[in-house]
C-alpha positions as CSV (number, residue, x, y, z in Angstrom):
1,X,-66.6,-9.6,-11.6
2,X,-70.3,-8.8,-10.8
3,X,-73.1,-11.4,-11.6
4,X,-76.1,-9.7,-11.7
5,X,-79.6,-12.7,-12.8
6,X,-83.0,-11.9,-13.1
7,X,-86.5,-13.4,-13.4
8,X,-87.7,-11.6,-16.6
9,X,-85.8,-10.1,-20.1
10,X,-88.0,-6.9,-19.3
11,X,-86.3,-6.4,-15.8
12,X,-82.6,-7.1,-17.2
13,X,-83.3,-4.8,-20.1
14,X,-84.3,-2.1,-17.6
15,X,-81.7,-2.1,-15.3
16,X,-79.1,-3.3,-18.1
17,X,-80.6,0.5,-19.3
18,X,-79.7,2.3,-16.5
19,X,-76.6,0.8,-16.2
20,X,-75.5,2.1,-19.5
21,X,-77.1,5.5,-18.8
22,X,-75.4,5.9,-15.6
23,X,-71.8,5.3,-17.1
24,X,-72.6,7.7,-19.9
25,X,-73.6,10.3,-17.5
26,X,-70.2,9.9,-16.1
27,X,-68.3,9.7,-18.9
28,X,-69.8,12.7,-20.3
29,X,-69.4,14.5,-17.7
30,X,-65.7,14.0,-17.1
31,X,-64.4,13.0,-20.7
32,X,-67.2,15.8,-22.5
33,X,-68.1,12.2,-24.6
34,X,-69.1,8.7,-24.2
35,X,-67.4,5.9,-26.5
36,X,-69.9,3.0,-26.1
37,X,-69.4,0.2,-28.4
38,X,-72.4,-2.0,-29.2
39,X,-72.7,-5.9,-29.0
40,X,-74.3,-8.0,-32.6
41,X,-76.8,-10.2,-33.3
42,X,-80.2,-10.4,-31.9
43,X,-79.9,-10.6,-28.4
44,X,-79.7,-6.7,-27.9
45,X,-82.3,-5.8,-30.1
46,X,-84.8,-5.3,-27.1
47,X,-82.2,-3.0,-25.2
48,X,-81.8,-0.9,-28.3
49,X,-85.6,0.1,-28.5
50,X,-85.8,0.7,-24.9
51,X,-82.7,3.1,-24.7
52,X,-84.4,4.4,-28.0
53,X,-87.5,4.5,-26.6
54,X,-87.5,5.0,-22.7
55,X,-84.1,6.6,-22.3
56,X,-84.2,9.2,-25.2
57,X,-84.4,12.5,-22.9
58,X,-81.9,10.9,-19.7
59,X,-78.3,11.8,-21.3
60,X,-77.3,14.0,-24.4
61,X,-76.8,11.5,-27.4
62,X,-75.2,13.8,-29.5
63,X,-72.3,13.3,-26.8
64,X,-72.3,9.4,-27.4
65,X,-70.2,7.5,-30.2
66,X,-71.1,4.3,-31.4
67,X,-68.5,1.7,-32.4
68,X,-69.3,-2.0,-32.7
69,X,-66.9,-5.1,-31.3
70,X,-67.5,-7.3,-34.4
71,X,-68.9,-7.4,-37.8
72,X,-69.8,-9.7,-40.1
73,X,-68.9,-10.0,-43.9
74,X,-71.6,-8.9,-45.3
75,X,-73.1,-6.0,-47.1
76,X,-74.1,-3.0,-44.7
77,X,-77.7,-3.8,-46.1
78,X,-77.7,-7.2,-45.2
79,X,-80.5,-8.1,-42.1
80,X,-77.3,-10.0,-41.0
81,X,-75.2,-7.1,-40.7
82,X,-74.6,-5.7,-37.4
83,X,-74.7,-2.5,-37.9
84,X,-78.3,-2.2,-39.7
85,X,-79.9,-4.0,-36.6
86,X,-78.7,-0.9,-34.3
87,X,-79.3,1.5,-36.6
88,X,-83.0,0.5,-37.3
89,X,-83.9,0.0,-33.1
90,X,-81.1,2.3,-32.0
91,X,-79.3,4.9,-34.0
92,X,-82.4,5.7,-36.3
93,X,-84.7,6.7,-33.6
94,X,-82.4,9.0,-31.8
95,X,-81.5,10.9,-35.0
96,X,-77.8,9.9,-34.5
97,X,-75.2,11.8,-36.7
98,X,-73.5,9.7,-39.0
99,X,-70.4,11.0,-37.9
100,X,-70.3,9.5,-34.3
101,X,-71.3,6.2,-35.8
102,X,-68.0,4.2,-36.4
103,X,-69.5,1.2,-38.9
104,X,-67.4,-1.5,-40.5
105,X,-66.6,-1.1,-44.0
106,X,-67.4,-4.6,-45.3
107,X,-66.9,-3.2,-49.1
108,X,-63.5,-4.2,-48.4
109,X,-61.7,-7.3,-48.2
110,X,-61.9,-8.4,-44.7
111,X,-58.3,-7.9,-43.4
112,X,-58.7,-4.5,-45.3
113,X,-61.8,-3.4,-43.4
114,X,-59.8,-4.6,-39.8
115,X,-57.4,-2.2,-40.5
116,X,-59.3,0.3,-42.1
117,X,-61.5,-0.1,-38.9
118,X,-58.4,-0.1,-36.1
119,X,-57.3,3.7,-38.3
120,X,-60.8,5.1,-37.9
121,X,-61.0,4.1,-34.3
122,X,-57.0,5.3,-33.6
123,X,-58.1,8.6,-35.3
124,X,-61.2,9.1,-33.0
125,X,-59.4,9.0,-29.7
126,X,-56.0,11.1,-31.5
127,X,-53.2,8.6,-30.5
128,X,-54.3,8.3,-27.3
129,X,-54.9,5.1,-25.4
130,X,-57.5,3.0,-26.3
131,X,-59.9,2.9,-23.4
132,X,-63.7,2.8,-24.0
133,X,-66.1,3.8,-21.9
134,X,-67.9,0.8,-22.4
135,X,-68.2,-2.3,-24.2
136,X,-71.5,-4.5,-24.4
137,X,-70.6,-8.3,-25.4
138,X,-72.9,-11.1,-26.3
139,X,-71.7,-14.6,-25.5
140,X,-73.1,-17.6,-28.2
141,X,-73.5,-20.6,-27.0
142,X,-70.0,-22.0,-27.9
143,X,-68.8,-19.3,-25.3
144,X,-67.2,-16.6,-28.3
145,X,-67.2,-13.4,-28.0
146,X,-67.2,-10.6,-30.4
147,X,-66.2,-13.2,-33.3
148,X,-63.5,-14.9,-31.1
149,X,-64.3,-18.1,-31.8
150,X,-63.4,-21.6,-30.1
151,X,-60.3,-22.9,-32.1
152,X,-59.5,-19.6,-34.1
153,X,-56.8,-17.5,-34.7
154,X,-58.6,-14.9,-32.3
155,X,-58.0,-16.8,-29.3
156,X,-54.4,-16.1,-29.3
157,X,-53.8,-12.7,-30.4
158,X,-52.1,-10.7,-28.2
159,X,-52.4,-7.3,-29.9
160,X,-54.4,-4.6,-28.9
161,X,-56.2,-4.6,-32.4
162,X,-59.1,-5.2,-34.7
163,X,-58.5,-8.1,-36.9
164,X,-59.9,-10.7,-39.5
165,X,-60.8,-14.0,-38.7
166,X,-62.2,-16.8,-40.6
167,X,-64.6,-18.6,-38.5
168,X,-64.2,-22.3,-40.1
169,X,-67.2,-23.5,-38.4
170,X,-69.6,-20.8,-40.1
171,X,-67.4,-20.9,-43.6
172,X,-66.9,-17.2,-43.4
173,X,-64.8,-14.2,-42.5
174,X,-65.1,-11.6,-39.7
175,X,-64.2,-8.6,-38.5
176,X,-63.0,-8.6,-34.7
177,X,-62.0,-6.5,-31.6
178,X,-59.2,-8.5,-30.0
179,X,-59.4,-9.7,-26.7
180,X,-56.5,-7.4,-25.7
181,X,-58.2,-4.1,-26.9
182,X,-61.8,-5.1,-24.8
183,X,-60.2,-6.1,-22.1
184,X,-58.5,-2.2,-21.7
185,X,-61.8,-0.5,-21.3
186,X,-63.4,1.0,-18.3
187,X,-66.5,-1.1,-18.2
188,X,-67.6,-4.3,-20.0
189,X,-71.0,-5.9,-19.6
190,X,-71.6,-8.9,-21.2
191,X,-75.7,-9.8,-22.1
192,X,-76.7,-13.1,-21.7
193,X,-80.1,-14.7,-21.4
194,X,-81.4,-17.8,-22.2
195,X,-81.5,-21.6,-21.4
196,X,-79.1,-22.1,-24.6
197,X,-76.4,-20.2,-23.1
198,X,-75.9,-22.0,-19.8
199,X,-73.6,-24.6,-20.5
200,X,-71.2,-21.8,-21.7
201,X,-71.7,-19.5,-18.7
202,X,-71.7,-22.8,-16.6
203,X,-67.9,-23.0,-17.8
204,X,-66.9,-19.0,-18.8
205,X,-67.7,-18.1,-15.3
206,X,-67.4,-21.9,-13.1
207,X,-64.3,-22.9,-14.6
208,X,-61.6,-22.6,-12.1
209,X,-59.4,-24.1,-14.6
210,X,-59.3,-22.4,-18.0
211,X,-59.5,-23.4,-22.0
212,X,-59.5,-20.3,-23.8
213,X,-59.3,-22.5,-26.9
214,X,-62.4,-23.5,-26.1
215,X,-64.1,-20.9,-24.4
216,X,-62.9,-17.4,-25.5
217,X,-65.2,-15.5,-23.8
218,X,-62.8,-16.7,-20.4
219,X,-60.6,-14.2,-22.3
220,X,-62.5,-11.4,-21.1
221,X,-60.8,-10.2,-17.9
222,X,-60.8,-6.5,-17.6
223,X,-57.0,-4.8,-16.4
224,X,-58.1,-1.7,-14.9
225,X,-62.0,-2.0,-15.4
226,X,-65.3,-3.5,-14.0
227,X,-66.8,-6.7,-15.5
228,X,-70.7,-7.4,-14.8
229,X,-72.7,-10.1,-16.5
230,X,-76.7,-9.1,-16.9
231,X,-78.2,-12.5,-17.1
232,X,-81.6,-14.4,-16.1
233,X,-82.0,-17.5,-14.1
234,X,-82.5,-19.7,-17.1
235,X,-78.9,-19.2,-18.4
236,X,-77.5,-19.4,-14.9
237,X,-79.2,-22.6,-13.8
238,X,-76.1,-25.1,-14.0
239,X,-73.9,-22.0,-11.8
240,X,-76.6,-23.0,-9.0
241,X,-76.6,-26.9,-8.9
């Protein structure tokens, strides 16, 4: 595991940046594509309109295929969906096809959209193993992951799958990559900033001793790959006392 902090947002966002750009250069290289699945809510919104942005001419992006770790139950037009957020500061402005964008189809029922999701992804990478290149994770500041949430069914599955889960705590349904299937890709980087987050990252990465139950995102424990946490000093404060 790598712990990488930093002063400012706009210097994690930077090197955060080249991070990403780096793998894809590799991955392309070797693989002819990059599988890069994206991380929700509003934390990534300022990486997306610097890769957008800044990064637009440093890798071929018609190379790159979007998937996304989690969704929520909500229609794709919702400001709370996922997907929309990425496409508006990501996928938009890089003239993305639609067909390397793998969305959630939340016209469904949720455990009909999981599955619908885990055939689209099988069918990308033509029965072969599931390994992405890489997978950017959020962490909230109960410590979940994707939509593995403390005290959810999430916590325990041990399948290398997409699945529904009804998050009691929010009253609502979700659409999640297991634990299993993020913890088989190359590279995971988890992006966390913020003096709201450091009593979770105090016990995700402190913790000797470990509650999964109540902090999934101590689930997160690569088998062949390389973990890094971008963070900033406010979120790490209680790792340094």
């Amino acid at each position: 595991m790598n712990l990488l902090i930093y002063k400012t947002i706009e210097e994690l966002t930077e090197d955060l940046a080249d991070y990403i750009i780096k793998i894809a250069e590799v991955s392309i290289e070797e693989n002819d594509c990059f599988n890069f699945v994206l991380t929700g809510g509003s934390s990534p919104k300022a990486l997306y309109h610097f890769l957008a942005k800044e990064c637009e001419h440093r890798i071929d992006w018609e190379k790159v295929y979007f998937f996304f770790g989690d969704e929520r139950n909500v229609p794709a037009n919702d400001e709370n969906y996922n997907g929309l957020l990425a496409k508006k500061a990501l996928l938009d402005p890089l003239n993305i096809k639609d067909d390397h964008i793998f969305y959630v189809d939340t016209t469904l029922a949720p455990e009909k959209a999981a599955i619908e999701y885990k055939k689209s992804i099988d069918a990308h990478f033509k029965g072969e193993d599931l390994v992405f290149d890489l997978i950017l994770l959020g962490m909230g500041d109960d410590a979940h992951t994707a939509s593995i949430f403390p005290h959810t069914s999430l916590v325990k599955d041990e399948e290398v799958n997409v699945a529904s889960v009804f998050v009691e705590k929010l009253n609502t349904y979700r659409v999640s990559f297991t634990a299993p299937l993020i913890n088989k890709a190359e590279n995971i980087a988890f992006l966390v900033f913020g003096e709201n987050k450091a009593e979770a990252i105090k016990h995700v990465i402190g913790d000797e001793q470990k509650d999964f139950d109540l902090y999934p995102s101590q689930l997160i424990d690569p088998i062949d790959g390389k973990l890094t946490f971008f963070t900033d000093e406010a979120a790490t404060k209680l790792l340094e006392e």
